[in-house]
C-alpha positions as CSV (number, residue, x, y, z in Angstrom):
1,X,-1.3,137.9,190.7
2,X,0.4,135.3,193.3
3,X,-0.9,132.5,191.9
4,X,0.1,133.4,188.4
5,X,4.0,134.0,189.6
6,X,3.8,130.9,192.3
7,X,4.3,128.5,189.2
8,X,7.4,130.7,187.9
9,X,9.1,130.8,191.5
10,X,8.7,127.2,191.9
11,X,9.9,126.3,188.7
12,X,13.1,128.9,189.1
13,X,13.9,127.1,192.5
14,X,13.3,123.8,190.9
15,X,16.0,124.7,188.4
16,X,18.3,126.4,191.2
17,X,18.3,123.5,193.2
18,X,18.9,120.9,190.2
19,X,21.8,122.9,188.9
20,X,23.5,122.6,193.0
21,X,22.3,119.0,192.9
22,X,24.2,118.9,189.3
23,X,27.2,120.9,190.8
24,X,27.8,119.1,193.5
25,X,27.3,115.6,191.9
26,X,30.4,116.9,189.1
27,X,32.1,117.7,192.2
28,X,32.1,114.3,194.0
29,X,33.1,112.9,190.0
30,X,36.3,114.9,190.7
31,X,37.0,114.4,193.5
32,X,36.6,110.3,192.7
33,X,38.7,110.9,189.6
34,X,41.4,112.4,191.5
35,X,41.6,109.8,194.3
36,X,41.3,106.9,191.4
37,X,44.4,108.8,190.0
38,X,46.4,109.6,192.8
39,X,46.4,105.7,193.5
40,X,47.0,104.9,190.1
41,X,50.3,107.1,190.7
42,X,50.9,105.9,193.9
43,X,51.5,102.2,192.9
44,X,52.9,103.6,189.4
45,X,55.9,104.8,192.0
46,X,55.8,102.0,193.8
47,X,56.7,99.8,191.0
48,X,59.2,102.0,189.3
49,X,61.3,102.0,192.9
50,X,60.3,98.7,193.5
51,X,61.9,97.9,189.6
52,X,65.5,99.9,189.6
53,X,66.3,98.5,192.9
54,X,65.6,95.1,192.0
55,X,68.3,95.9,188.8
56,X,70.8,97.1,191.3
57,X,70.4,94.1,193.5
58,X,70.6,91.8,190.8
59,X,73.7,93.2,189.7
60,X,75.4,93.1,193.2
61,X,74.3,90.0,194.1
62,X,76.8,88.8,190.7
63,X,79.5,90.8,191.7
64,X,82.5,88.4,192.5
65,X,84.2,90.8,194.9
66,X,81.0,91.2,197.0
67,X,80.7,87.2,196.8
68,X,84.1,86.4,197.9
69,X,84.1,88.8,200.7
70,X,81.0,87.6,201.6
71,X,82.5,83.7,201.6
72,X,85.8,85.2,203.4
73,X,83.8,87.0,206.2
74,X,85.8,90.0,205.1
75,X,83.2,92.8,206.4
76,X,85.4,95.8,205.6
77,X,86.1,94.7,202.2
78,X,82.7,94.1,202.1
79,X,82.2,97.6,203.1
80,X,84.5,99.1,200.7
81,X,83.2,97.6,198.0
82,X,79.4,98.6,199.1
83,X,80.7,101.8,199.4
84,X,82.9,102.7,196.6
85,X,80.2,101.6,194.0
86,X,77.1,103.7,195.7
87,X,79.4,106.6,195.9
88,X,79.9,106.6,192.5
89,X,76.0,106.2,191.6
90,X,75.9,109.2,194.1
91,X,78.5,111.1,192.0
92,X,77.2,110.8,188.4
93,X,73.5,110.3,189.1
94,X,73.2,112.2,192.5
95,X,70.9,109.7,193.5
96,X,71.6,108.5,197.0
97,X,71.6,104.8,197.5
98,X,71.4,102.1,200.3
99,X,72.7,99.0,199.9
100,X,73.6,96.5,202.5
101,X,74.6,92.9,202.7
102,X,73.0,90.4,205.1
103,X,74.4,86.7,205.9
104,X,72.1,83.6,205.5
105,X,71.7,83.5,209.5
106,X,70.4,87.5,209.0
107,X,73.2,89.0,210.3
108,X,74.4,92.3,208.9
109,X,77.6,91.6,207.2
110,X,78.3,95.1,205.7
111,X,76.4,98.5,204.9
112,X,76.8,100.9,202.4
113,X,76.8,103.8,204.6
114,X,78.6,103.0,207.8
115,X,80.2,99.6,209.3
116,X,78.7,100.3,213.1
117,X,76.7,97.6,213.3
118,X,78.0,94.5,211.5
119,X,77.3,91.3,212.6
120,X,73.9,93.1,214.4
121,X,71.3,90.0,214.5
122,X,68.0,91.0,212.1
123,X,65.9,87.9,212.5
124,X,63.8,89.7,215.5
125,X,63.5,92.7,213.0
126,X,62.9,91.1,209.8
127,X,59.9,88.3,209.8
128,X,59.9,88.8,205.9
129,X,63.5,87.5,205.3
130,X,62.1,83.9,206.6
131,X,60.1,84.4,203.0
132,X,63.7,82.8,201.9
133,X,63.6,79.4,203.5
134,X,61.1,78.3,200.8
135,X,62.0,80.9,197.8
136,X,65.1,81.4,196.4
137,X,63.5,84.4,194.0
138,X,64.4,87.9,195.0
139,X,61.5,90.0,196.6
140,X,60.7,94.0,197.2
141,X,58.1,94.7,199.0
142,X,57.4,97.3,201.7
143,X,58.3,95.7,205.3
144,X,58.4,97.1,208.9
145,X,61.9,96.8,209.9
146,X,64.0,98.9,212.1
147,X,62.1,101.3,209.8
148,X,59.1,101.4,207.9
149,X,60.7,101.3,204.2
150,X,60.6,99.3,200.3
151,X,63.0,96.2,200.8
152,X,64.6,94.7,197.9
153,X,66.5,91.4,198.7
154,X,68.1,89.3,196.3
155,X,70.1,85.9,197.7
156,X,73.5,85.2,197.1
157,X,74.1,82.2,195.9
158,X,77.7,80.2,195.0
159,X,76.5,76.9,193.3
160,X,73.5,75.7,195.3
161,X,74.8,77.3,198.6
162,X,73.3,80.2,200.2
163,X,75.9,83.1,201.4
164,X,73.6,85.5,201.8
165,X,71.6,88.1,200.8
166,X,72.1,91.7,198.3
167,X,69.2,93.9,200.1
168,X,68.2,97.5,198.7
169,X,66.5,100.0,200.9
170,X,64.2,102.7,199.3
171,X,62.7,105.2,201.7
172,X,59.4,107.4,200.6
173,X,61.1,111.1,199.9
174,X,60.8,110.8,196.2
175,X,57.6,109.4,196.3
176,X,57.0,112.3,198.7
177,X,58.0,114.8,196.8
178,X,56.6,113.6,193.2
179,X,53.1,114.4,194.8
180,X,54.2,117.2,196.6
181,X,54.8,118.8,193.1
182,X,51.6,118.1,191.9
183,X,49.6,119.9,195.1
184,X,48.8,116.9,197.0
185,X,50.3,115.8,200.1
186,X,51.3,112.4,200.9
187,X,51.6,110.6,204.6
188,X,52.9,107.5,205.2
189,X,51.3,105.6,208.3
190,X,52.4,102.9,210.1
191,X,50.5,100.9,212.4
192,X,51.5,101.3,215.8
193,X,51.5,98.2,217.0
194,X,54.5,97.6,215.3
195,X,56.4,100.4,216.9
196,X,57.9,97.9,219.1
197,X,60.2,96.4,216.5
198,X,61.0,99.7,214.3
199,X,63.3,101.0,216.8
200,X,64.5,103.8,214.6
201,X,60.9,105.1,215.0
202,X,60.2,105.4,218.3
203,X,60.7,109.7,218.1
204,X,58.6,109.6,214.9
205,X,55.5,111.6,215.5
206,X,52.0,109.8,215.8
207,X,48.6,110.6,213.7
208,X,46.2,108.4,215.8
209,X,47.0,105.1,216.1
210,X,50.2,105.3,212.9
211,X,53.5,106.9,213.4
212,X,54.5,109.2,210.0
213,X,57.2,106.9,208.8
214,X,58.1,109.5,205.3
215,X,60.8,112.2,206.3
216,X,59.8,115.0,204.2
217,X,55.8,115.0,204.9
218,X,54.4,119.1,205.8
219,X,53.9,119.5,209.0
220,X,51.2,122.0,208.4
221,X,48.7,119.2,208.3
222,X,49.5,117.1,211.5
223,X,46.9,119.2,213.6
224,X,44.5,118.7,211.0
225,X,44.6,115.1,210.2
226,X,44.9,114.7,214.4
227,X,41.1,115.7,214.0
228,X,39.6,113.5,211.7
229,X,37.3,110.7,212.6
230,X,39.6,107.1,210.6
231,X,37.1,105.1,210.9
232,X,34.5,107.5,208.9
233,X,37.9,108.1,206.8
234,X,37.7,104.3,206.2
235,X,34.1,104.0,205.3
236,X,33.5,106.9,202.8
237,X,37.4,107.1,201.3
238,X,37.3,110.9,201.6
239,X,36.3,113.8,203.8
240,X,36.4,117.1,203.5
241,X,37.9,119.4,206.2
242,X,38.9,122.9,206.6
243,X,39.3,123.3,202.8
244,X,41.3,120.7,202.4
245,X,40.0,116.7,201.1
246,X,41.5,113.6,203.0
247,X,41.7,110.2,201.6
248,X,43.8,107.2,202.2
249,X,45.1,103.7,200.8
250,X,45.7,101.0,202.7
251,X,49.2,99.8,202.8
252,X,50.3,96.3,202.7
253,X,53.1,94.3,203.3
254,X,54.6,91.6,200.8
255,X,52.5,88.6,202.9
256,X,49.6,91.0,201.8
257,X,49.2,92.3,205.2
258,X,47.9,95.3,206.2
259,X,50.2,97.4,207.9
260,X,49.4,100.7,208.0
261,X,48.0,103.1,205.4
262,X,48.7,105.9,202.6
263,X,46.9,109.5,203.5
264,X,46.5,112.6,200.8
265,X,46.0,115.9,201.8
266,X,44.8,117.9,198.6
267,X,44.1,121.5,199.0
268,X,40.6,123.0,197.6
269,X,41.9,125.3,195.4
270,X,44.3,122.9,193.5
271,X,41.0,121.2,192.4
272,X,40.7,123.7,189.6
273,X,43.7,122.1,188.3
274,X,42.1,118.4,187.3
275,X,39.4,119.6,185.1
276,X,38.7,116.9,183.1
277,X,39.3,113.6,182.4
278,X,41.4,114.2,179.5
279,X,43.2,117.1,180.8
280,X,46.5,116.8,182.6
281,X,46.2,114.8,184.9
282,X,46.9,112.2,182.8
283,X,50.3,112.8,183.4
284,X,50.2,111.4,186.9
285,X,50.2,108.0,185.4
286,X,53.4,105.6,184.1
287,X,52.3,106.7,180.3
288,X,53.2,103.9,178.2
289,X,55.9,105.1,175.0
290,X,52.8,104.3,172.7
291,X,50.2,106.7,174.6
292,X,53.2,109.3,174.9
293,X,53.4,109.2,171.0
294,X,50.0,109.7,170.6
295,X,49.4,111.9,172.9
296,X,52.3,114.3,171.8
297,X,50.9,114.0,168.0
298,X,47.5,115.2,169.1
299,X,49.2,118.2,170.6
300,X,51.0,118.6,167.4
301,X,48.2,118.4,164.8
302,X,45.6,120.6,167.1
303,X,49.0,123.5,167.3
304,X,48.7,122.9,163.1
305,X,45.1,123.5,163.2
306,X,44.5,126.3,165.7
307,X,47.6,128.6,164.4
308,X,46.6,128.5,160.6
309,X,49.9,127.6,159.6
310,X,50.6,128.3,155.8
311,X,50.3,125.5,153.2
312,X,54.0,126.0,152.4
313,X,55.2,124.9,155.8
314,X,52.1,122.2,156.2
315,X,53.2,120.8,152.7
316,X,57.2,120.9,154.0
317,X,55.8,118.1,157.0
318,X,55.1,115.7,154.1
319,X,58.7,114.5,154.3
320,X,59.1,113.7,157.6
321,X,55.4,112.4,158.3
322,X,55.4,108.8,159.3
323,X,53.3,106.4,158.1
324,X,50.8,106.0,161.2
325,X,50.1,109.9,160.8
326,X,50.0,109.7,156.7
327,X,45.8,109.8,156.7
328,X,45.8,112.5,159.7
329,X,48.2,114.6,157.6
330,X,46.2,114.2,154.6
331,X,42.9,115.1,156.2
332,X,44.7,118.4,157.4
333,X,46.3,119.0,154.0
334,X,43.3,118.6,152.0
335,X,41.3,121.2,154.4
336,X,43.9,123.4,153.6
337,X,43.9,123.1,150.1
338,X,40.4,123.3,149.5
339,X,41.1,127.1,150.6
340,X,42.6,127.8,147.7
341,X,41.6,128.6,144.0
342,X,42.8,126.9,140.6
343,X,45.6,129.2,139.5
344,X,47.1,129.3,143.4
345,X,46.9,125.9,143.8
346,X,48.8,125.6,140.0
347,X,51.5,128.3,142.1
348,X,51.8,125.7,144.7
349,X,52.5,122.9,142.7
350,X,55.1,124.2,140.7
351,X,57.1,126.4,144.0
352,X,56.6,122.8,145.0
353,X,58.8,121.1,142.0
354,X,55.8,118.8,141.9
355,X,56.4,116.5,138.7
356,X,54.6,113.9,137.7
357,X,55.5,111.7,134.3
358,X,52.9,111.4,131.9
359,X,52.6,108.7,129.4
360,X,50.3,109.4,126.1
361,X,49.8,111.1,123.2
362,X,49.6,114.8,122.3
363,X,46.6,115.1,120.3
């Protein structure tokens, strides 16, 4: 009798264990997927501060009042103006920003802000502003500076002399929060070698060998990620720890240096919420206006579909249909039709004024 149920146990636990081999190899997809994502979102960010403050600094860097002050060594004029036109961003947008002007010897000239430290020397500070003696193109890129943060500089020039330079700085709190939102907690790492020359960082607290350079970041998970082993962090991309999955990008400066590093903390139980491919979290990445349009269409035809909507209101779209969705809306129409007999369809036509000009003979 054993040897006739021996075949039947070892094929259930053959199936047990391929289904946990099958589990746990989905699992690891995921968990790839997500990480693939979250970097795709992370650099989507990136660009989009990296883009408006490179407008901004553009537009400053034309401004004649801003020039002339900056050719008259007027630094409270500068200041006002600095001042005046990010406080009025500040009032209409409510977005906070910080704007400062530098001199071509890399002096602070004025601030946004305050006017403490003009005429502070930044060349000790600010290796990537010597980027400048061979390129007169504007650059944003995240530097180490007095603090870690995304530097966009943009010289001022009058004719084919240098006065200056238009410089936005962009900390990480948006970034921050944008991926708070979504369940997944972001750290921003700084090498700590370079904790000599960011000054402003020297009370920051220190993961390892980085000092957390983003303001907002959760506390909660500073006695966690003190535990992890980096350098297996490095090798394998993610580990798994106390419910929670770790993974990191490296972070570079605008030389392409490495300077410190991006770390995710994603709790287990959001997991449920990236399902599949297709599903949501598609909306982590910049969606281009095309893919948005399509995207909301599908929604639109599968809410036709699913919630049997009558062929009055379906035949009411038929006006306001564009042409890309003309053969999507036919194949829907015609399904619907096809439901109907003879003498409703006859109904149809005529509650739908349908006339059509006919050109014969009456037999």
């Amino acid at each position: 009798m054993l040897k006739k149920l021996l075949p039947i146990f070892t094929f259930v636990i053959v199936v047990i264990l391929l289904i946990i081999y099958i589990k746990g190899t989905i699992k690891e997809q995921k968990i790839d997927y997500i990480l693939d994502k979250s970097l795709l979102t992370l650099e989507s960010q990136l660009r989009n501060e990296k883009i408006n403050a490179l407008k901004l600094a553009i537009s400053l860097s034309k401004n004649d009042a801003l020039i002339n002050a900056l050719e008259n060594d007027d630094e409270d004029l500068g200041y006002k103006i600095l001042s005046d036109i990010t406080q009025t961003i500040k009032k209409n947008t409510n977005v906070l920003i910080r704007a400062q002007i530098i001199t071509s010897d890399y002096t602070i000239f004025s601030r946004s802000w305050d006017n403490i430290y003009v005429g502070m020397p930044l060349e000790n500070y600010r290796s990537d502003l010597t980027y400048f003696k061979t390129h007169k193109t504007p650059r944003t890129s995240i530097e180490v500076g007095r603090m870690l943060s995304i530097k966009t500089t943009v010289p001022i020039y009058k004719g084919d002399t240098l006065l200056g330079f238009v410089e936005i700085i962009n900390f990480f709190d948006s970034i921050t929060d944008f991926f708070k939102n979504m369940g997944i907690e972001l750290y921003v790492l700084m090498d700590d070698k370079y904790l000599d020359i960011s000054v402003f960082m020297q009370e920051n607290i220190a993961i390892n060998k980085y000092i957390v350079s983003n303001r907002n970041y959760n506390h909660n998970n500073i006695q966690l990620l003190n535990s992890i082993d980096f350098k297996k962090l490095n090798i394998n991309r993610v580990l798994y720890r106390n419910n929670k999955y770790i993974f990191y990008e490296n972070m570079n400066n605008g030389d392409g240096k490495s300077i410190g590093m991006f770390l995710f903390v994603l709790d287990k139980k959001y997991i449920e919420y990236f399902k599949e491919p297709k599903d949501d979290v598609s909306f982590f990445i910049n969606i281009t206006r095309n893919n948005l349009y399509n995207i909301t269409k599908e929604h639109q035809y599968k809410e036709i579909l699913n919630d049997n909507m009558d062929i009055k209101s379906l035949l009411s779209l038929k006006s306001v249909i564009v042409k890309e969705d003309k053969k999507k809306y036919l194949e829907i129409a015609q399904r619907r039709l096809e439901r109907y007999t003879k003498d409703e369809l006859i109904q149809i036509m005529l509650e739908q004024k349908v006339v059509n000009k006919i050109n014969g003979k009456i037999r």
